[in-house]
C-alpha positions in Angstrom: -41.3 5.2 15.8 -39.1 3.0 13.3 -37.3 0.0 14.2 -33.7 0.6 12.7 -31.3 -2.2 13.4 -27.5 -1.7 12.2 -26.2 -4.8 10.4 -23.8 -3.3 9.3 -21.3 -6.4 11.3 -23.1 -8.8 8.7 -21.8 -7.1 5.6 -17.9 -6.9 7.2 -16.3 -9.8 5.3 -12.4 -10.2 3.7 -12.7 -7.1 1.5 -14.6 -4.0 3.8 -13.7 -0.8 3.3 -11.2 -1.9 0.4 -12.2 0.7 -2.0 -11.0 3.5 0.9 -8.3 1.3 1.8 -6.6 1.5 -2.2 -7.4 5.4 -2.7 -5.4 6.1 0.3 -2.5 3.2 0.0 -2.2 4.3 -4.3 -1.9 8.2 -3.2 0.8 6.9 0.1 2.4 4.9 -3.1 2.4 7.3 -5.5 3.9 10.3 -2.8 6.4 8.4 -1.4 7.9 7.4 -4.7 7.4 10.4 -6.2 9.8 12.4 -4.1 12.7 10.0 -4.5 15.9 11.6 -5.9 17.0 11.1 -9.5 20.5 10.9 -8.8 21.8 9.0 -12.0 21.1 10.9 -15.7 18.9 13.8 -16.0 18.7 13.8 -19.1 15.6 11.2 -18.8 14.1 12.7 -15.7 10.4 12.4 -16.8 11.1 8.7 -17.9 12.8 8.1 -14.5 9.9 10.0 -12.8 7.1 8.0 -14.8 8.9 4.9 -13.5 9.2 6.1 -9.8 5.3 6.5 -10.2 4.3 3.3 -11.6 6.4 2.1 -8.8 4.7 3.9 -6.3 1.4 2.6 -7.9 2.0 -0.7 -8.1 3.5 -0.6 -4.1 0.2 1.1 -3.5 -1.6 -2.0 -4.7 0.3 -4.5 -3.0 -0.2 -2.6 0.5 -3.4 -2.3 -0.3 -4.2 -5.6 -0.7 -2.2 -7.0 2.5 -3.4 -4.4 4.6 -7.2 -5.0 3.7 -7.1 -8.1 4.3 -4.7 -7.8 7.6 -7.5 -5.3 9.1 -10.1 -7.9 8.3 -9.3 -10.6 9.8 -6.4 -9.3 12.8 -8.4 -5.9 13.8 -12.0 -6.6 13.4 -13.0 -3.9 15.9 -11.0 -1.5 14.6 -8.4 -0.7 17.4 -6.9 2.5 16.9 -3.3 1.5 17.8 -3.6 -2.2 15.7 -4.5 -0.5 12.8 -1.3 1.8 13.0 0.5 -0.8 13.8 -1.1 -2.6 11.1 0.2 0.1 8.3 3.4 0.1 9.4 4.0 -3.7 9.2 2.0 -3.8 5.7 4.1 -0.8 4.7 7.3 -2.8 5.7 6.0 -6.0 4.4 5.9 -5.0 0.7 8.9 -3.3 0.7 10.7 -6.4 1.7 8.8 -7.8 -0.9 9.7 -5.2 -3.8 13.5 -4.8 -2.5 13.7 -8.9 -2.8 12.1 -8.7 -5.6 14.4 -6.6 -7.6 17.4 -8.2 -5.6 16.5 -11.7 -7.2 15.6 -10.6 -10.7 19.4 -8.2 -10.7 17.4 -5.0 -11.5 19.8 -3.4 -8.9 23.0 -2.6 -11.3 26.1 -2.9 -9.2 28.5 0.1 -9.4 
C-alpha cells in the first residue's frame, strides 16, 4: 500500500488557480460588454462592437488579476460565500477603476 501525501497546500502561492481564474473573468468580460446597446451611429456597429469587446477583454484582465490575487491571500480556504463576495467586490472594483478612468482622460463626450 502507497504512501500518498497531498501537498498540494505547498504549491498554493500569489498566483493559484490563475489560469481558470482569467478564462472565466475574459469570457464574464467579454459577455457583459458584448451585450451593451449601440445606441449612437449604426452605421459603425461592428467598429463599436470590436471596441465593446476589447473592453470587455481588457476588464476581464483587470478582474482577473485583482481577484486572483484577492482569493489568495483573503480566502485561502476557499469559503464559498468569501469567494462570492470576493467577485462581486473585484467586479465592482475595476469598474470604478475603468469608469475613473475614462472620466479623467474625457473619453466620455458630454451631450
Amino acid at each position: 500500500m502507497q504512501n500518498i501525501t497531498n501537498y498540494s497546500h505547498l504549491t498554493q502561492g500569489l498566483w493559484y488557480r490563475w489560469r481558470g481564474y482569467t478564462v472565466r473573468w475574459l469570457l464574464f468580460g467579454l459577455v457583459v460588454n458584448l451585450f451593451q446597446p449601440i445606441v449612437d451611429n449604426l452605421d459603425h456597429l461592428w467598429v463599436q462592437k470590436l471596441n465593446q469587446g476589447m473592453a470587455g477583454l481588457a476588464l476581464g484582465s483587470v478582474c482577473a488579476v485583482l481577484f486572483t490575487i484577492a482569493q489568495n491571500t483573503l480566502n485561502r480556504s476557499r469559503i464559498k460565500w468569501k469567494s462570492w463576495l470576493l467577485v462581486f467586490l473585484t467586479w465592482l472594483s475595476a469598474k470604478v477603476i475603468f469608469v475613473t478612468t475614462i472620466a479623467l482622460s474625457g473619453g466620455v463626450a458630454s451631450r
